[in-house]
N, C-alpha and C positions, 0 to 999 in steps of 0.2 A: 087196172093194169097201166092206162098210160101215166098215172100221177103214181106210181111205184117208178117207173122208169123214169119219170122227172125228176124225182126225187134220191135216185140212184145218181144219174150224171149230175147233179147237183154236187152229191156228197163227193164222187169224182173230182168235179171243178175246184170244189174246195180243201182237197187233197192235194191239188194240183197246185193252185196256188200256194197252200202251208207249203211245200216242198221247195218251193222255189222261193218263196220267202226264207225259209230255213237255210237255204244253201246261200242265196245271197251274203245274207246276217249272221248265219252260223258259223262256220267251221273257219270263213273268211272276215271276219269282226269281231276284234275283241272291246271289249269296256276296261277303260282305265279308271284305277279302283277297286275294279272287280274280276278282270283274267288278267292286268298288268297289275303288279304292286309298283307304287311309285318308288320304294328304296330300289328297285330294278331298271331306275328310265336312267338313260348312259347318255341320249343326246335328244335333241326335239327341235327343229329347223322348224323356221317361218323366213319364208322367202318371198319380195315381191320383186317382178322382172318385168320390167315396162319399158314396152318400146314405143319409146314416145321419142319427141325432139325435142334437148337432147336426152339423149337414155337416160334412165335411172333404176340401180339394183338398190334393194334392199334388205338384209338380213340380219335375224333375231336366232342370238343359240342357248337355250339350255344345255349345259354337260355337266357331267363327273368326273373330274382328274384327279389324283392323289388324296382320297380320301377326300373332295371339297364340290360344293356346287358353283358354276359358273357362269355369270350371264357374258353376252359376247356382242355387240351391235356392230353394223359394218353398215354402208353408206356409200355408193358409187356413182358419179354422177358425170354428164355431159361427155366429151369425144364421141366415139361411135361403138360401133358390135366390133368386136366383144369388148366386154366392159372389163380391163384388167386393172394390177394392183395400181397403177399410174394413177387412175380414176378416181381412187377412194379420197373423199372428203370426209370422212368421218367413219371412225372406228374405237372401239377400247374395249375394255374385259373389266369384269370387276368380280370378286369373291362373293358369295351370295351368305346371307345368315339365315339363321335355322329359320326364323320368320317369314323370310325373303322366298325360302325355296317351299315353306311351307302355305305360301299365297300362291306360287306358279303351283303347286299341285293342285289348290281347291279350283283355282282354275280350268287346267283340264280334266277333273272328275266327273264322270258319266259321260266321259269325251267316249270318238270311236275309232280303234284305228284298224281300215281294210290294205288288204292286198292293191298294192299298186297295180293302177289298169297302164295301159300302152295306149295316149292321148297323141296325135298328131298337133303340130302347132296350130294353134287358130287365131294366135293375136294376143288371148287371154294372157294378162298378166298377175294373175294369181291374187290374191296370194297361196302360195302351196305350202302346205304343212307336213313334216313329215319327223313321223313318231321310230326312236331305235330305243331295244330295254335288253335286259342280261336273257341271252337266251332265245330272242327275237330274230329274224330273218336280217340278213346282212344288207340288205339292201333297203330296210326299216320299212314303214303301212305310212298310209294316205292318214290324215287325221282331220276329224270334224269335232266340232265342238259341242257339246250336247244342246246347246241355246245358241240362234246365231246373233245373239247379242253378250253372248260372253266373247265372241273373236273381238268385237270392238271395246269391251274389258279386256282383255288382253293386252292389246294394241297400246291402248292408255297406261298400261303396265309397265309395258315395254319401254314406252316414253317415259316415262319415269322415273327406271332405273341408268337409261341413257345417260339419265340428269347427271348421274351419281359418279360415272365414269372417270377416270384421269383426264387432263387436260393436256389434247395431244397439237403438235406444233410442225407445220412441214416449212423447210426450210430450203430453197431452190436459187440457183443462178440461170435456170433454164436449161443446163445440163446434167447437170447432178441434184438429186433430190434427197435429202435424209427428212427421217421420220422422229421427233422426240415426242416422249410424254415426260410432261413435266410433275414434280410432284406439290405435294400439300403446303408449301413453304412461302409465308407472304410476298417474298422474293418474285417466285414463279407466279402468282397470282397479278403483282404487278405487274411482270412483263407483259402477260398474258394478255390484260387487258389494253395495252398498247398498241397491239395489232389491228390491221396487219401494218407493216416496215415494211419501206424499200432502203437500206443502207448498205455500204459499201464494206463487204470481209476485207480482212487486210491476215498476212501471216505474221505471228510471234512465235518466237522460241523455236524449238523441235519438235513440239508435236502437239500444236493450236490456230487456230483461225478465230479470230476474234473483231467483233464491229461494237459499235456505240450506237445505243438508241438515240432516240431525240430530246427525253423525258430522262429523269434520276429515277432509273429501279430502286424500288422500297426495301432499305437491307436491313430494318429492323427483326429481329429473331432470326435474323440469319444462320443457317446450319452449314458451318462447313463438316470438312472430310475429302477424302481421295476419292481415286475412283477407275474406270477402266477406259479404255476408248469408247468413244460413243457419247462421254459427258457432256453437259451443257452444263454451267457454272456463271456466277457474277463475281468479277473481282472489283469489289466495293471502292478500294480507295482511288480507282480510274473511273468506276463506272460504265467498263464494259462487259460486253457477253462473251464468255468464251466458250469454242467448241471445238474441243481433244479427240484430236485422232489417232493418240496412244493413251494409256495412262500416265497418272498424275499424282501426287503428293498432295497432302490437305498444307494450307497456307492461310495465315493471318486476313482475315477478311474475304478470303474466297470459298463465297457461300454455293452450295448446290442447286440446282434449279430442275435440273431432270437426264434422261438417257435416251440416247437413241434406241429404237426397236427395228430400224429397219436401213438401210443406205449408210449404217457407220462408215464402211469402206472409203465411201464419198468425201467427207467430210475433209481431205488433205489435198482435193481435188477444186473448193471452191476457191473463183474467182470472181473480181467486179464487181456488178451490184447484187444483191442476193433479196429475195425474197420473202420475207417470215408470216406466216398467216394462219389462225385457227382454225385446227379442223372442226367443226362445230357438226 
């Protein structure tokens, strides 16, 4: 009798347990791969937030926009709480290829993503991950990696696609900031590597501000063309940089170098010495 009744709350106990394990893993955990299809992931955050001195945010995006995959890195460093767009030292987007997007999926396969718990701050700076797919709860699951040595595969991913990004440029007098990314053109590449400048904007024309480096920008293979507000261009046969705060006509020797994404506004606004330095 008494080892029928041990053996009873035994089977109990372990009924007890499967349930509670069930409910944990179950109905709140899905397997990507296997309850998510990856043509259904819309977006997948990695974020690290450290409060250290001075701050530092970090953020990693998988998405889908317009039929395409998209990686996203963003970089926010030093001032204080909250760390806003002023902050950012480094950022860019870049289009992903089938390859690209088909390595970030083997990645997270037999990853797990639960219901978001309600964690009080404790310091921790993450990193937090957080998985959204077609059809998934709007506010997207907590995500783990199925090995935690693929998060630091990951990571190494990330840094490597970083690599790939446009080369972005902030350009400041200490009042006005714009933001350009420059493109593919040996032009931009040389400037690029010049930095950072401290030299003096000066106005030309109707609608430019334009300075001189220290160095002759390389105008070999030069591309010109027109363009909108926001440009950034070399007009080769002076040698200096110019940055349009309207648009612009294509002209003999003035090659393009990149567009502002952010502060065009600004741009009619600098004075003095101005600042030019890689967002790396």
């Amino acid at each position: 009798m008494k080892k029928s009744t041990a053996l009873f709350f035994a089977l109990v106990l372990a009924l007890s347990l499967a349930a509670t394990a069930w409910a944990a893993e179950g109905p709140a955990a899905k397997t990507v791969g296997v309850d998510i299809a990856f043509e259904d992931i819309t977006d997948f955050y990695y974020t690290y937030d450290a409060s250290t001195a001075p701050p530092r945010f970090l953020r990693y995006r998988f998405y889908a926009e317009d039929g395409t995959h998209r990686f996203y890195h963003e970089t926010r460093e030093g001032g204080g709480w909250p760390q806003t767009e002023a902050n950012i030292t480094s950022s860019g987007t870049i289009e992903l290829t089938d390859e690209q997007w088909a390595a970030f999926c083997d990645l997270l396969r037999g990853g797990t993503a639960r219901e978001r718990e309600l964690v009080l701050v404790d310091g921790d700076a993450g990193p937090w991950l957080f998985l959204y797919w077609k059809g998934g709860e709007k506010e997207g699951r907590e995500f783990a990696f199925e090995q935690p040595g693929t998060l630091l595969a990951f990571e190494a991913y990330c840094a490597g696609l970083k690599e790939e990004s446009p080369r972005r440029v902030r350009v400041t007098d200490g009042t006005h900031t714009i933001l350009f990314e420059l493109n593919d053109s040996p032009s931009a590449k040389s400037l690029y590597g010049m930095l950072p400048l401290d030299v003096e904007v000066e106005n030309y024309g109707h609608n430019e501000k334009i300075f001189y480096p220290p160095q002759a920008i390389d105008a070999a293979d030069g591309v010109e063309g027109s363009g909108e507000a926001g440009g950034m261009a070399l007009f080769s046969p002076w040698g200096n940089v110019v940055l349009y705060y309207d648009s612009f006509s294509a002209y003999p020797g003035l090659y393009l170098l990149g567009q502002a994404v952010q502060g065009t506004e600004q741009i009619s606004s600098l004075s003095g010495t101005i600042h030019v330095e890689a967002m790396e």
